[in-house]
N, C-alpha and C positions, 0 to 999 in steps of 0.2 A: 474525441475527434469525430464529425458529422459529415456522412455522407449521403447522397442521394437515397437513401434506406431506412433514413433516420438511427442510425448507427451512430453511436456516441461513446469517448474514451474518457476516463480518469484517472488521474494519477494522485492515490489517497498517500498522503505523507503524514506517516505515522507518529505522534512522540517525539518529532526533532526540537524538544526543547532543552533550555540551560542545563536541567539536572542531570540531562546522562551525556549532552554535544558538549558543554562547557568543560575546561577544566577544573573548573572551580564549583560544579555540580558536587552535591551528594554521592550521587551514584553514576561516576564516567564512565563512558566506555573506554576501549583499548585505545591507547594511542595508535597501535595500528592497523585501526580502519578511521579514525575522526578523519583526517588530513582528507581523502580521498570521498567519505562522506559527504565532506561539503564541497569538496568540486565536482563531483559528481553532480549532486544533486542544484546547484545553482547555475549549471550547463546545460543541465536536464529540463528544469522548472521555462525557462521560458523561449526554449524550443518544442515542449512539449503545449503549451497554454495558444500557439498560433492556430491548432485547430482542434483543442481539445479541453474539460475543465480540469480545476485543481482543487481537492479537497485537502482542508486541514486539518488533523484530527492532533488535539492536545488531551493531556491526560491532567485531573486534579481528584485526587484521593485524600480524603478524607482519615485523617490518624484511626488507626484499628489495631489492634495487638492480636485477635482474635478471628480467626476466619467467618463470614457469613454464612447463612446456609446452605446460600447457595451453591457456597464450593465446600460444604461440609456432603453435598451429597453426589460428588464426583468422588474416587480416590487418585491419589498422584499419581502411585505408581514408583515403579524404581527408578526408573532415566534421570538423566541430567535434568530436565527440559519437565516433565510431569508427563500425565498423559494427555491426547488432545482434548479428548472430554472437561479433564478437569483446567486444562487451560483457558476454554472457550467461557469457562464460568469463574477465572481465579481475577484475585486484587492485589493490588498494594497491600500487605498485613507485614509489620515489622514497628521494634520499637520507633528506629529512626524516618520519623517524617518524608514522603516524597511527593512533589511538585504539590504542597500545601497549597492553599487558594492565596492570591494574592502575593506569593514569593517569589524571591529571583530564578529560583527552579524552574515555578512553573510556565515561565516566557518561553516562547518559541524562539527560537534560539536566532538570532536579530540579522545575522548577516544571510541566514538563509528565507528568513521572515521579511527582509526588506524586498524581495519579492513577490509577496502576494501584490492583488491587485484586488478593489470592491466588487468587484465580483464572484471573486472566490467562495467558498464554504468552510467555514471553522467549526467543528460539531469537538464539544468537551466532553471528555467520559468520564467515569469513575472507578473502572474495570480494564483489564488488561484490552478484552476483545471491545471493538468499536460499534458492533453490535449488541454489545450486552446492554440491561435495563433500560432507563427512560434515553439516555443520548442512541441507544441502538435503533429508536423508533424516526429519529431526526437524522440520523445517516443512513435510513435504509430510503425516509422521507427524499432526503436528497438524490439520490440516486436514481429513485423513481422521476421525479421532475425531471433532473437532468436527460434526463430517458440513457441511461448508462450501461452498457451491454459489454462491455470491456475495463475491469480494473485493472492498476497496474499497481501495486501495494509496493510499500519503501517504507523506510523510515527504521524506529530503532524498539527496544530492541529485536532481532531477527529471532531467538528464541524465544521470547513472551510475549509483546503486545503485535508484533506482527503478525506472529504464528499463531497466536490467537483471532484473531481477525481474520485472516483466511480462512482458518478452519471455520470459521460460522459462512463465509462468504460463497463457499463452494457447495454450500445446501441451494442455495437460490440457483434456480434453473437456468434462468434467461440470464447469466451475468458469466460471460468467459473471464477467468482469476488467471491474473498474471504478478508474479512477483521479479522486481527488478533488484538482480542480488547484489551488484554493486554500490547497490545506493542503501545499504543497511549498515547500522552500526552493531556492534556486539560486544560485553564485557569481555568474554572469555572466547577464545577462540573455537574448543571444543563444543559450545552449546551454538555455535552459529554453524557448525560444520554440520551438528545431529538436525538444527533446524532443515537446512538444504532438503538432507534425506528426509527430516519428516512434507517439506513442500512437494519432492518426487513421488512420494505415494499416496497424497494428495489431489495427484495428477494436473497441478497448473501447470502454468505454462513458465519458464524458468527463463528470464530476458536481462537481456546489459543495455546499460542507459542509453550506450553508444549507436544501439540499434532500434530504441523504441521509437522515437519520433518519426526518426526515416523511414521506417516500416511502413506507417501506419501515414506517411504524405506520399509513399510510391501506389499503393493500398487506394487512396485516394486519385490520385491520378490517373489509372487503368480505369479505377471504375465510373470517373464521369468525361472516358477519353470515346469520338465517336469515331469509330473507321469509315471512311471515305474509300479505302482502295476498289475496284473492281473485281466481281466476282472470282474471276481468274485469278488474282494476285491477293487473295484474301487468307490470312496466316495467322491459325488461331494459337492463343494465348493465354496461358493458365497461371494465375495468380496464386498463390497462397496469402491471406493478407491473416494478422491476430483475429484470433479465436478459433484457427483452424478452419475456415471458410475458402472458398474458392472462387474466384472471378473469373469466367472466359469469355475471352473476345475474341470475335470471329469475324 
C-alpha cells in the first residue's frame, strides 16, 4: 500500500497449496484451521490488492531422504518446531514426496489462487524459508522493486515455512515484519501455538485479517488529508499507522 512517502505493503502468501489446503493433500493441515483459512484469506486478498501488492510464494522440493548441508550445520534442537537457525536453513527431507514439480500437490490451491491477478509475483522455492538459496535472491529482488517496507506473511505452515520466512525477514532493516495469525494453517495445533510465541520474540508485529487493510486505508487517508481549519480551531492528530510510525496533523 503506497503513500505519498513512497511507503509500500505486501502481503506474502505462503505455501497455500493442494498438499497441505487440500484434503486430498499428502500433508493437510487441521480441519480446524482449513475452513477459516480460506475465508479468511479470499476476503483478505482483494481488499488488501486496492492499494497494496501480493506475493505468491509456492514451494517445490525436490525428493531427498537426507538433509543438505546446509541444515547439516544448524542443530534442531529439542522443541517441537526446531530451532530458528536451523529452520531459516531446513527442507522438505522425508521418504514420502512433497509438492513434487508438476503434481497436484504442488498447485496453489485453485479457489484461493483464482484470485491472483498479472500482476502479482509468484517466486517458487525449494526450502522452507522464501529467502533461502537462489528463489531467496527473486523474493528479496521483488521486494526491492516493489519498494516494500511493510510485510504481512500468511500462509501455511505457521511452524515451518512461515516461521521460517520471518525469521530470515526480520534481519532486513528497512522492512517492518508483520504476520497475519488468522490467515495460517497448521497441522497440529501445539506447533502453531509455539509458532505464535516464537513470532512474539521476534518482535513483529502480530495482526488479524479483519484489521489489516483498514489500518493501512485510514493510515492512508490522514496522511494525504490537508487541513484547512484556522489557526484557532486547529486540533492536532496522532496517527499510529503499521510499522509503528506516526502521523500528525495539525
Amino acid at each position: 500500500m503506497e503513500g505519498n512517502h513512497g511507503k509500500s505493503s505486501a502481503l506474502v502468501i505462503i505455501d497455500v497449496q493442494n498438499e497441505f489446503v487440500s484434503v486430498n493433500g499428502t500433508f493437510p493441515i487441521s480441519d480446524a484451521c482449513r475452513t477459516d483459512l480460506i475465508t479468511n484469506l479470499t476476503t483478505l486478498i482483494p481488499r488488501f490488492r486496492k492499494s497494496g501488492h501480493i506475493i505468491w510464494v509456492k514451494a517445490i522440493y525436490p525428493e531427498r531422504t537426507e538433509e543438505p548441508s546446509c541444515m547439516k550445520e544448524y542443530q534442531k534442537g529439542d522443541g517441537i518446531l526446531g530451532s530458528n537457525e536451523w529452520l531459516a536453513a531446513a527442507t522438505h527431507v522425508h521418504p514420502t514426496p512433497c509438492c513434487a514439480a508438476g503434481s497436484f500437490g504442488a498447485e496453489i490451491y485453485p479457489e484461493v489462487f483464482a484470485l491472483a491477478e498479472p500482476e502479482d509475483v509468484v517466486i517458487t522455492k525449494d526450502a522452507y524459508s522464501a529467502f533461502s538459496g537462489n528463489s531467496g535472491y527473486r523474493f528479496l529482488e521483488a521486494l526491492r522493486e516493489k519498494n516494500v517496507t511493510d510485510a504481512y506473511f500468511c500462509g501455511v505452515a505457521s511452524g515451518t515455512c512461515v516461521l521460517a520466512t520471518v525469521v530470515d525477514a526480520v534481519k532486513l532493516d528497512d522492512l517492518q515484519v508483520h504476520v497475519v495469525l488468522n490467515c495460517m494453517g497448521w497441522r497440529r495445533l501445539n506447533t502453531h501455538e509455539e509458532a505464535i510465541q516464537r513470532f512474539k520474540g521476534l518482535n513483529v508485529n502480530l495482526a488479524n485479517s479483519d484489521h489489516v487493510g483498514e489500518l493501512e486505508s485510514v493510515a492512508e487517508i490522514y496522511t494525504n488529508l490537508t487541513v484547512t481549519s484556522p489557526p484557532e480551531k486547529v486540533e492536532v492528530v496522532c496517527l499510529l499507522i503499521p510499522g509503528g510510525k506516526t502521523v500528525t496533523l495539525q
